[in-house]
C-alpha positions as CSV (number, residue, x, y, z in Angstrom):
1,X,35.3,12.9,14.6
2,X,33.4,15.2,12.2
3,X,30.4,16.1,13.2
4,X,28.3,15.3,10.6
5,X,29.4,12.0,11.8
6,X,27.1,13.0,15.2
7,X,24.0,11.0,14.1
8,X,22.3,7.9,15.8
9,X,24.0,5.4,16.9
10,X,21.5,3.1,17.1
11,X,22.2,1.1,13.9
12,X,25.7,0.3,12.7
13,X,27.1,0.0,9.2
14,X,30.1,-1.4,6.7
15,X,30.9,-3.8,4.1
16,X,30.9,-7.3,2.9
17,X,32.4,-10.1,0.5
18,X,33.9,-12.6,-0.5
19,X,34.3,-14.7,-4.0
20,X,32.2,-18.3,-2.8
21,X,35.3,-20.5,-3.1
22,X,37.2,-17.7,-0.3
23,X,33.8,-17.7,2.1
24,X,33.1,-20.9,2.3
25,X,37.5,-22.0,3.0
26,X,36.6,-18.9,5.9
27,X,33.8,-20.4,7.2
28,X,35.1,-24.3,7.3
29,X,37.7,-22.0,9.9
30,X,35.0,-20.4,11.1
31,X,32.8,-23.0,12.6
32,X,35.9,-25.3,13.3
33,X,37.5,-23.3,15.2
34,X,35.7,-19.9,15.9
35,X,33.0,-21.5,17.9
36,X,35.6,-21.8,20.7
37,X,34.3,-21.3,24.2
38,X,30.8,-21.5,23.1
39,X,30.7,-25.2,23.4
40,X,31.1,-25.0,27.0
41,X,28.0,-23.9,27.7
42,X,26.4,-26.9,29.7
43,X,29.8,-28.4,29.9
44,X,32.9,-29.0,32.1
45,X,34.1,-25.6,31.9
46,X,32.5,-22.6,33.4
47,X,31.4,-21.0,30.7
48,X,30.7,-16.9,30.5
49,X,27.9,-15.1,28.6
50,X,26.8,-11.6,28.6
51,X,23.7,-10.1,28.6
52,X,23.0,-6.6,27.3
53,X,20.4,-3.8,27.5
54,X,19.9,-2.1,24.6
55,X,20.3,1.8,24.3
56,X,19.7,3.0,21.5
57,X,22.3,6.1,19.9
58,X,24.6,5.1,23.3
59,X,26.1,1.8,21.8
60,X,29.2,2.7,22.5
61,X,29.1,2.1,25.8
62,X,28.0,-1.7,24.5
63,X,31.4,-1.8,22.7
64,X,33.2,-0.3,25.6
65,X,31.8,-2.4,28.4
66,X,32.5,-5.7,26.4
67,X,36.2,-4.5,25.5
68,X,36.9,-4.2,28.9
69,X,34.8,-7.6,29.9
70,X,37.4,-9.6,27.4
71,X,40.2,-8.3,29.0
72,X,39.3,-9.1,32.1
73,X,37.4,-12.6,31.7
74,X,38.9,-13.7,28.3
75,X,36.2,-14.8,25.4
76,X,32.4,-15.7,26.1
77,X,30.1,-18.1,25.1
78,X,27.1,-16.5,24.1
79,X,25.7,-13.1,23.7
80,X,22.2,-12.3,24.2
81,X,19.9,-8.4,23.6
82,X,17.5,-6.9,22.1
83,X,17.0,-3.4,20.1
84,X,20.5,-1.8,19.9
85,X,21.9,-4.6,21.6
86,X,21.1,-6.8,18.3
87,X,23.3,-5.0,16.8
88,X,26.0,-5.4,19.7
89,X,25.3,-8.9,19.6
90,X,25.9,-9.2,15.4
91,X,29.4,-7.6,15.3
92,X,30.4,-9.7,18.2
93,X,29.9,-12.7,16.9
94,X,31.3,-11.1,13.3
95,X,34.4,-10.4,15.5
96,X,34.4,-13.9,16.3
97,X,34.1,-15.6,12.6
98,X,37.2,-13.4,12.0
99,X,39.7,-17.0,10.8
100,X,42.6,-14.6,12.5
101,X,41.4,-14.1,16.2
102,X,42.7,-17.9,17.5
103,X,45.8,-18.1,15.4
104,X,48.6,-17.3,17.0
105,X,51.8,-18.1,14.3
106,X,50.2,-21.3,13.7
107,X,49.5,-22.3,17.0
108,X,46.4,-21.5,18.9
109,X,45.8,-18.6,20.9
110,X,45.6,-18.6,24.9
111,X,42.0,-17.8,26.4
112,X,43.7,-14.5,28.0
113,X,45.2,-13.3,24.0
114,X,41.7,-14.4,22.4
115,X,40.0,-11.8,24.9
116,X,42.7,-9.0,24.1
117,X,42.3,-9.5,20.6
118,X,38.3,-9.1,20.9
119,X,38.5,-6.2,22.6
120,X,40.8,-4.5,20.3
121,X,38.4,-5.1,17.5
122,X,35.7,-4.1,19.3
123,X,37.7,-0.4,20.4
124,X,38.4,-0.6,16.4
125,X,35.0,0.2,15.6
126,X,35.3,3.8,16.6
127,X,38.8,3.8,14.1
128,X,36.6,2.6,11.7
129,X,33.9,5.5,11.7
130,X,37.0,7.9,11.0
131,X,36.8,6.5,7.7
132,X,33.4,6.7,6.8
133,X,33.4,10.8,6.6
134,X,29.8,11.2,4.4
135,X,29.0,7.6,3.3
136,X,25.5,6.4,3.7
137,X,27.1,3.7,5.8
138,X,27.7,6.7,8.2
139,X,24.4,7.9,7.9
140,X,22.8,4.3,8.6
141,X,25.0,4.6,11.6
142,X,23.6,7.9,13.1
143,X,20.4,8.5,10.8
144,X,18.4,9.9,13.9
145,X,20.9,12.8,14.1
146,X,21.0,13.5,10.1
147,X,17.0,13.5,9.9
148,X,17.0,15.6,13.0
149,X,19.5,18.1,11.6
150,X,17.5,18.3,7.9
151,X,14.5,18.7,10.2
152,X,15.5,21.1,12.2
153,X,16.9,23.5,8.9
154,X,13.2,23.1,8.1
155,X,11.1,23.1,11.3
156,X,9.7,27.3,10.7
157,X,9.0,26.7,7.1
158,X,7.2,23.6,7.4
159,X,5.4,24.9,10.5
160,X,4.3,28.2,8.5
161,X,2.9,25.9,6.0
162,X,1.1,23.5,8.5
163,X,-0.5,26.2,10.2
164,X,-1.6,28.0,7.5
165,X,-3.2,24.4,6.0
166,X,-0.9,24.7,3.2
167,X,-0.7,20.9,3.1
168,X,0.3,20.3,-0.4
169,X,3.4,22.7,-0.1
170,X,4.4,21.5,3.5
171,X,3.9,17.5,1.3
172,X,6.8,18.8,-1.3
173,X,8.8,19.9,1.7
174,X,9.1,17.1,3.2
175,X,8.9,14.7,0.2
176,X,12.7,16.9,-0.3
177,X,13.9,15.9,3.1
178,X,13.6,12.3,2.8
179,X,14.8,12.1,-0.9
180,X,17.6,14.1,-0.3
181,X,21.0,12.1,-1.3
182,X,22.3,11.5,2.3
183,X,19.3,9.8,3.5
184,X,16.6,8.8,1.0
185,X,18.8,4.9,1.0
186,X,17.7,4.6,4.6
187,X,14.0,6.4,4.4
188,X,10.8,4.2,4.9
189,X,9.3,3.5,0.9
190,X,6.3,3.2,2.5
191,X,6.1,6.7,4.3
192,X,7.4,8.3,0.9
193,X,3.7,6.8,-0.7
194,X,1.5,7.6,1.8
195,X,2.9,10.7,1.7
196,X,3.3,11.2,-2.2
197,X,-1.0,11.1,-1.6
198,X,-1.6,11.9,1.5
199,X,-4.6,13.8,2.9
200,X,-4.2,16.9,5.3
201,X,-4.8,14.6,8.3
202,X,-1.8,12.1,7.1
203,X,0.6,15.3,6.3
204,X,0.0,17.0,9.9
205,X,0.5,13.5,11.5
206,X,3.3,12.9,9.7
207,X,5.3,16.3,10.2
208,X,4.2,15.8,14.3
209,X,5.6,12.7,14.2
210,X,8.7,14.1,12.1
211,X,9.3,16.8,14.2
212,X,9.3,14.1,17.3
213,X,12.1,11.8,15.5
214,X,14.3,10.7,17.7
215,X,12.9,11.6,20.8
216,X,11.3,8.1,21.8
217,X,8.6,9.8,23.1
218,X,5.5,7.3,24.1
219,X,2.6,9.5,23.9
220,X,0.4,7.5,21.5
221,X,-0.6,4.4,19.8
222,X,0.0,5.9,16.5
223,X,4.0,5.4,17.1
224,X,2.8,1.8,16.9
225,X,0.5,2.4,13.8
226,X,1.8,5.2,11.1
227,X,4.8,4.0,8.7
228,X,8.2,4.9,10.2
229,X,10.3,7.0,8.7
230,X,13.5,4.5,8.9
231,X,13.1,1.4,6.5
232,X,14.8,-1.2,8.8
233,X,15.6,-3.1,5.7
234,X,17.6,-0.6,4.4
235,X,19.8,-0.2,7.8
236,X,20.4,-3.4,8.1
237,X,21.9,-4.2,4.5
238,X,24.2,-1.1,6.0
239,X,24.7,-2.7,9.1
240,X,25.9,-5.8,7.4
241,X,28.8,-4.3,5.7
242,X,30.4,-3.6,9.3
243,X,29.8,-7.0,10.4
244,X,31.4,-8.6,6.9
245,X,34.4,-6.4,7.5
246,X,34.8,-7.7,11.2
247,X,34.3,-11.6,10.3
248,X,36.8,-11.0,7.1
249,X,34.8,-12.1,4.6
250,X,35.4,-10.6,1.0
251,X,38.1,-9.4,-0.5
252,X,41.2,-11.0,0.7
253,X,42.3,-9.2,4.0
254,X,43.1,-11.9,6.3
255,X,47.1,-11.1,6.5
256,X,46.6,-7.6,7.3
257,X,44.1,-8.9,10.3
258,X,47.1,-11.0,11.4
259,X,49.2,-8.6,11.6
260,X,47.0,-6.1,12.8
261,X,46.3,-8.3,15.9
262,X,49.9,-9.8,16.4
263,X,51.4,-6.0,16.8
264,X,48.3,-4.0,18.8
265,X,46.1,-6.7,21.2
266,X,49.0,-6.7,23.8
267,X,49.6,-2.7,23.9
268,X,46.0,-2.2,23.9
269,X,45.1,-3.7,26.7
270,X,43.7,-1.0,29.3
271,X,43.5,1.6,26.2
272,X,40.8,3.2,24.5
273,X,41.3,3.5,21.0
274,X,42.3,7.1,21.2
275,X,44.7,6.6,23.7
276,X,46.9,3.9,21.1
277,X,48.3,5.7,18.7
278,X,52.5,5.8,19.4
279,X,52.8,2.3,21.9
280,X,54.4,0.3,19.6
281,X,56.2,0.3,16.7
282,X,52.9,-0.1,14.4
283,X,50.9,2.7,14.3
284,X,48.0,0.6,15.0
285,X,45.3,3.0,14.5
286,X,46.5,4.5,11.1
287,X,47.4,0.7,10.0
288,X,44.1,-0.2,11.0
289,X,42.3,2.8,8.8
290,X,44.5,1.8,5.7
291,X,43.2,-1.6,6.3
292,X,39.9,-0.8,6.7
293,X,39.9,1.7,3.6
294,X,41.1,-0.4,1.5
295,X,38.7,-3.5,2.4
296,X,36.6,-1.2,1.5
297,X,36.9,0.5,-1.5
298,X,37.7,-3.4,-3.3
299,X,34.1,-4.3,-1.5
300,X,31.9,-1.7,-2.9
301,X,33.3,-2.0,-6.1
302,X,31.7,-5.2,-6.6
303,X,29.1,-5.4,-3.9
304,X,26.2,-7.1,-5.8
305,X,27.8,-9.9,-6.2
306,X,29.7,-10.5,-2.9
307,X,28.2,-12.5,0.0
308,X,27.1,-10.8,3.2
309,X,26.6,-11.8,7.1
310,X,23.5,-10.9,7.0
311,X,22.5,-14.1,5.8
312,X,24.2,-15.9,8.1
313,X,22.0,-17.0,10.7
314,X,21.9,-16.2,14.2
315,X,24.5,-17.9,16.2
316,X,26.5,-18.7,13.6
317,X,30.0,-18.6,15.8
318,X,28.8,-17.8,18.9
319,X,25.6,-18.2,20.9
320,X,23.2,-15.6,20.4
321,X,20.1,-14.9,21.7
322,X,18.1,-11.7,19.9
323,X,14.8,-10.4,21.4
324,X,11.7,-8.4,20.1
325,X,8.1,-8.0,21.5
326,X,5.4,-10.2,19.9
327,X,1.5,-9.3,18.9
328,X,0.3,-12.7,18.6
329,X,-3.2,-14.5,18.4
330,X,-6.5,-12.7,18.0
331,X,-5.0,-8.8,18.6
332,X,-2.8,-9.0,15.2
333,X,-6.5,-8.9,13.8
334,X,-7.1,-5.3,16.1
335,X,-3.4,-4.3,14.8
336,X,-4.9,-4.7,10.9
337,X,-8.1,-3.1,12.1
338,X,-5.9,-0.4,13.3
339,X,-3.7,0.2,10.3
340,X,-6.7,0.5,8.2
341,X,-8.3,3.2,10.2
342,X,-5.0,5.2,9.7
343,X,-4.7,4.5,6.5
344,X,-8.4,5.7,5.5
345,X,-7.9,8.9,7.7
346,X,-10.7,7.0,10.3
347,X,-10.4,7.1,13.6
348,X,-8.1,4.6,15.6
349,X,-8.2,2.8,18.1
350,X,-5.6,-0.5,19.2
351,X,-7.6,-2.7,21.2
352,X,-4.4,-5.1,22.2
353,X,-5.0,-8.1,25.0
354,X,-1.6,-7.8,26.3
355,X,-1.9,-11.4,26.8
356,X,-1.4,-11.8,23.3
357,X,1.9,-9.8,23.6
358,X,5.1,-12.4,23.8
359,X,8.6,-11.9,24.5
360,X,10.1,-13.5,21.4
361,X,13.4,-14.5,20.7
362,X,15.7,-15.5,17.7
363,X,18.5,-17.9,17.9
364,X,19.4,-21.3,17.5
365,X,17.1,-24.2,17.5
366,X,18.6,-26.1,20.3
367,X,19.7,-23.1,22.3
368,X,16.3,-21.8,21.9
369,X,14.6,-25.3,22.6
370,X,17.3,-25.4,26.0
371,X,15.8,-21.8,27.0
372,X,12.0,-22.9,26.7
373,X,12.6,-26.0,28.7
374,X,13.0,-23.1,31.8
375,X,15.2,-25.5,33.6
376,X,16.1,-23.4,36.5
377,X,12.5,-22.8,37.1
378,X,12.2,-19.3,37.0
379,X,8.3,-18.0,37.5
380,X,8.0,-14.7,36.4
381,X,6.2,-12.9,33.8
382,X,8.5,-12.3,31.4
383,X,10.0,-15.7,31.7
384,X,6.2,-16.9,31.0
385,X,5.6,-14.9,27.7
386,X,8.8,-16.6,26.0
387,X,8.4,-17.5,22.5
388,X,10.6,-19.1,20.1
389,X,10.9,-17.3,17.0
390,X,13.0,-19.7,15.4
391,X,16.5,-20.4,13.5
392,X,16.3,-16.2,11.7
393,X,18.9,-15.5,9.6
394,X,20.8,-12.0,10.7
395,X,19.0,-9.8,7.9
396,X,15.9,-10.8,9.5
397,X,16.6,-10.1,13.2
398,X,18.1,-6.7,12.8
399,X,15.0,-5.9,10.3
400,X,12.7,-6.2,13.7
401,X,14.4,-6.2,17.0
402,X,16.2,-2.6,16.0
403,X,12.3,-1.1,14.8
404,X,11.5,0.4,17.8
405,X,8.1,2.6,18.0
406,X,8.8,6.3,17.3
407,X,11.6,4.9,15.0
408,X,9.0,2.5,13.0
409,X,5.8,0.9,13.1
410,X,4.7,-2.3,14.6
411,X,6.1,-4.6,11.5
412,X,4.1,-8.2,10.1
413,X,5.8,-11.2,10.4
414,X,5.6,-14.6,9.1
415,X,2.3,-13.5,6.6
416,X,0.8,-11.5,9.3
417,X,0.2,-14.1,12.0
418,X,2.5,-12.2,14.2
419,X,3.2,-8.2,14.4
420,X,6.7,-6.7,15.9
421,X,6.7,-4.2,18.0
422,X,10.8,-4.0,18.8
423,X,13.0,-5.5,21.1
424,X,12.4,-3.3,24.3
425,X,11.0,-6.6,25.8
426,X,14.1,-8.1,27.4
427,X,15.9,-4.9,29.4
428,X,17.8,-7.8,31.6
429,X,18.5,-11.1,29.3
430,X,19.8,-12.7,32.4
431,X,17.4,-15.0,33.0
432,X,17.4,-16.6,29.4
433,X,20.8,-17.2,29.3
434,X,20.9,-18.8,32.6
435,X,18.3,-21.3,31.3
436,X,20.7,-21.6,28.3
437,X,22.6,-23.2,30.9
438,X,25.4,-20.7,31.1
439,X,27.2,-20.9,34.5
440,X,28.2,-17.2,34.9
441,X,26.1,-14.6,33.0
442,X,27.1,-10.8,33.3
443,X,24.2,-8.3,32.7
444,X,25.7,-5.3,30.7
445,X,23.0,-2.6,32.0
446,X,22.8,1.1,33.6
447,X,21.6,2.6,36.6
448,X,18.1,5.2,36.6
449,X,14.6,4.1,36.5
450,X,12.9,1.4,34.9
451,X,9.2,2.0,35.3
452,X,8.1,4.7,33.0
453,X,10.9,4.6,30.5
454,X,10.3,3.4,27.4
455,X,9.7,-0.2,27.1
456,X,7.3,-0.2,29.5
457,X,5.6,2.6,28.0
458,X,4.9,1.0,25.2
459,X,4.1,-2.1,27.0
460,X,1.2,0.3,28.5
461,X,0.5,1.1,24.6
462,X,-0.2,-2.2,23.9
463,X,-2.7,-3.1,27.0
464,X,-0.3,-3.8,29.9
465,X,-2.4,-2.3,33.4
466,X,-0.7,-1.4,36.3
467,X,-0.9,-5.0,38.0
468,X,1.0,-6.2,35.2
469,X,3.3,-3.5,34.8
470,X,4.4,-3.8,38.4
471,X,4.7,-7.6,37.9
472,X,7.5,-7.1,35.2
473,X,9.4,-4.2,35.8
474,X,8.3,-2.8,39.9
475,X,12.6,-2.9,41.4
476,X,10.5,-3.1,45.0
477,X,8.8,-5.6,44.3
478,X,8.4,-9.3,42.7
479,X,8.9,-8.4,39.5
480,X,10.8,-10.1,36.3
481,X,13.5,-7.0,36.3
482,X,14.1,-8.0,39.9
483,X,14.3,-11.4,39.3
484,X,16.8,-11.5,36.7
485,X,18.9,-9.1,38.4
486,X,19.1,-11.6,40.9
487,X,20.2,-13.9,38.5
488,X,22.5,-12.1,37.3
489,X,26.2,-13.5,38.4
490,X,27.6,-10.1,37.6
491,X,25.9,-6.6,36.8
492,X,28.1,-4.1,34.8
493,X,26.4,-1.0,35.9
494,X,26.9,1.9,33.4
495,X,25.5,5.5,33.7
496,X,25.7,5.9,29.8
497,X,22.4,8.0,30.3
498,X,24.4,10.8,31.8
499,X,26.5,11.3,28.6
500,X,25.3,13.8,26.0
501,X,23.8,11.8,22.6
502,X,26.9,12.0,19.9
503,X,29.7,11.1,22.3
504,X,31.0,8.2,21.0
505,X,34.3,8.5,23.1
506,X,32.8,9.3,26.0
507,X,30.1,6.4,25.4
508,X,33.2,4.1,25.2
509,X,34.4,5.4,28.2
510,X,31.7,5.0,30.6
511,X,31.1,1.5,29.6
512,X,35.2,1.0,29.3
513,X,35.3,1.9,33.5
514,X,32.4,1.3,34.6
515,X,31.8,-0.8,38.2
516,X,30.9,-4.1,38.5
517,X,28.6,-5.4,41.0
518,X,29.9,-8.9,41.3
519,X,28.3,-11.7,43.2
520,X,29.9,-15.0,42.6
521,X,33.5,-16.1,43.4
522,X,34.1,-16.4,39.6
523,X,33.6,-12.9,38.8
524,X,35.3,-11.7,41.3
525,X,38.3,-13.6,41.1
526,X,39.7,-12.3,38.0
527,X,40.3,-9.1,39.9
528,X,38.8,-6.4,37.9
529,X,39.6,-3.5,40.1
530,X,36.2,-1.5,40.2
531,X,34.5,-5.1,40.9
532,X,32.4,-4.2,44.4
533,X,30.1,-6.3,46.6
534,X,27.2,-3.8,45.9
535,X,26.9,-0.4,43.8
536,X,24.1,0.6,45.3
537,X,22.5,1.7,42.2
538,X,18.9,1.5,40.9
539,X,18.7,-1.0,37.8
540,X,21.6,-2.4,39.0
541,X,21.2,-3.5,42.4
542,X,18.5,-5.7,42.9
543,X,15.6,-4.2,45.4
544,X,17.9,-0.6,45.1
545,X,14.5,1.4,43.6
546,X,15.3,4.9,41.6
547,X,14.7,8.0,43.6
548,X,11.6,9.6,43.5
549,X,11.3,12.2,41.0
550,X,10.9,16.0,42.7
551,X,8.0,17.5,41.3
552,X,9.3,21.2,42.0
């Protein structure tokens, strides 16, 4: 993969389309047929969901840890995440609009070819990035990586300027960066303007804050506060095109998808998508990249008038439950105060009652009116600060739960009665989607520490004390982490942390063969063969805390 491919990974991107009369015949198939085992949730059968935690440029292992789930367990009923996970969470349920996946020659597919044909699609993805060479949809895809490289060219030369209060040359600098062509699609419009004016106070925040891209450090509430330098909006149109491609909306494709998964779902199985070139007598990978070209190049040649996922909304084909933290009630009014201290080069200070932060969560009505109910009685936290965010479409949902801080500011919704501060709320979506009523819920997570990583840093940001913070996220203790590992029917326990940013392969990998801590009869009946009693990891294993951190 070329490396200028290497660059976030925390937002995907393709294409989209279809002429009406074409999308609407694919989505009569869709939601007749497509909704498939979601509509045993609640039912006779046991039904299966998944629960993911996002990770931001290390989705791969997302893509990898659900391939391998499907062939094991077959398809699932609902999905639920927040942050990076939203995004998981939009292609799978793009991969299950695709009319192709339950048609097997006219008849319909077995549970056990369903799951193999998901999981090719998802090991896919990475076939499709070998396409994308230089296109902003690559960019969109790893736009941490490309500022941070543009950055980094310019890091002495802006510095120079900085420190020598040369604030209207370091403002042209940078102003170049982010309307360069391979980025200024995805750059915040609202940064460019502040910055098109901006005082020497705003153009030394901004280049700190600049130089920090990407790192997610949580070292001030102006990461909540100043404009981002990522326009959400703008990643999201991107990150529709993918989803399109995988549902098989626009330009006719859908033979090419049946052949696609008739010849390479079987000889995938237990292959990454490097590893299936040569097994059959279809080159599935090339065939795939012709496919996907192809789609392509028709799409973009008449993309402003072709329909896109994005406005589907959420849990469309499958259940899906998307999270993002909430500033609700009277500290949206601190929030504004806030802003317009920045804004006037004042002093700043966020006065948040983090009793007026919720955990909110977009999906559909009933599902979301099942969840609230809190039928199985849970009584933590984070199971208290639930709010229902309503029936979004998709273009709204990955417009907020993907804006983390560092990455963007806290965003207004709904005419400012409610701010967004990202989806780092929900690390372990178990616990919602057990009171969705699914009967077997596997938490897609990984091992490491959980106080004093991000979310909960900016949970401190926003007014959380240490009484609280324990309450939520303590491993020791009685904490909502705890609790919904405990729910948890299955944990697949990655260590995606421990490969370097950029490896996509090796991403898949660790998420492809990672062990499973199962704990019901169900889970561990299908035989996976690194499913254990315990992994005896932190994150993973309930009341199994981090080690301490050496201070030498």
């Amino acid at each position: 993969m070329k490396s200028k491919l290497l660059i976030l990974l925390a937002l995907l991107a393709f294409g989209c389309g279809t002429s009406d009369s074409e999308n609407n015949a694919n989505n009569d198939k869709n939601n007749s047929a497509n909704n498939g085992k979601g509509d045993n949730i609640g039912g006779d059968n046991e039904s299966l969901c998944v629960g993911v935690r996002g990770n931001g440029d290390r989705i791969f292992s997302h893509f990898g840890a659900l391939a391998k789930i499907h062939e094991t367990y077959g398809p699932i009923d609902a999905i639920a995440g927040g942050s990076s996970a939203s995004i998981t969470s939009f292609i799978t349920e793009s991969i299950y609009m695709n009319p192709t996946l339950l048609d097997c020659g006219g008849e319909p597919c077995s549970s056990e070819v369903v799951g193999n044909r998901v999981a090719l699609m998802l090991k896919s993805v990475s076939g499709y990035l070998e396409i994308l060479g230089q296109t902003d949809e690559a960019v969109a895809l790893f736009q941490i990586k490309a500022i941070v490289d543009l950055i980094q060219k310019n890091k002495a030369a802006i510095d120079e300027l900085i420190l020598g209060d040369k604030f209207s040359e370091a403002r042209t600098q940078l102003l170049t960066i982010f309307e360069s062509e391979e980025l200024r699609s995805l750059i915040n419009p609202e940064l460019v303007a502040l910055l098109q004016t901006a005082s020497p106070f705003h153009t030394k925040d901004i280049w700190d804050s600049v130089k920090a891209f990407g790192s997610f450090k949580v070292d001030s509430d102006l990461i909540l506060i100043r404009p981002g330098v990522i326009s959400f909006e703008a990643v999201a149109e991107k990150v529709g095109r993918i989803g399109t491609f995988y549902a098989a909306m626009g330009p006719d494709n859908l033979a090419k998808w049946d052949t696609f998964l008739n010849e390479c779902a079987e000889p995938s199985v237990g292959k990454t998508w490097n590893e299936l070139d040569g097994t059959n007598k279809t080159n599935c990978t090339s065939y795939f990249r012709e496919m996907a070209t192809e789609w392509r190049t028709a799409y973009i040649a008449d993309e402003a008038n072709l329909p896109t996922r994005l406005d589907d909304k959420v849990g469309t084909a499958l259940s899906a439950i998307i999270s993002t933290s909430v500033i609700t009630g009277e500290s949206v009014a601190e929030f504004q105060k806030a802003r317009t201290a920045y804004n006037n080069a004042a002093p700043i200070m966020l006065d948040v009652d983090f009793d007026d932060v919720k955990f909110g969560y977009f999906g559909p009505k009933t599902d979301l009116a099942t969840i609230g109910e809190n039928t199985e009685g849970f009584s933590d936290l984070k199971t208290d600060k639930f709010l229902d965010l309503g029936h979004a479409s998709w273009r709204t949902a990955l417009a907020f739960s993907p804006a983390e801080p560092g990455l963007s500011r806290a965003l207004e919704m709904n005419d400012v009665t409610m701010v967004s501060a990202g989806g780092w709320s929900d690390l372990a979506p178990t616990t919602i989607l057990k009171n969705l009523k699914c009967d077997q819920v596997i938490l897609v997570t990984r091992e490491g520490e959980v106080q004093g990583g991000f979310g909960p840093s900016v949970a401190g940001l926003l007014g959380m004390d240490s009484d609280t913070d324990n309450r939520l996220y303590d491993l020791d203790g009685d904490s909502s982490i705890k609790t919904s590992l405990n729910a948890a029917d299955g944990v697949w326990c990655t260590n995606w942390d421990s490969v370097p940013s950029g490896n996509f392969a090796g991403h898949f990998a660790d998420g492809y063969n990672a062990p499973l801590e199962a704990k019901s009869e169900f889970i561990k009946a299908a035989g996976y063969a690194k499913a254990v009693d315990s992994v005896n990891r932190s994150a993973c294993t309930p009341g199994v805390a981090a080690p301490a951190v050496s201070e030498d």
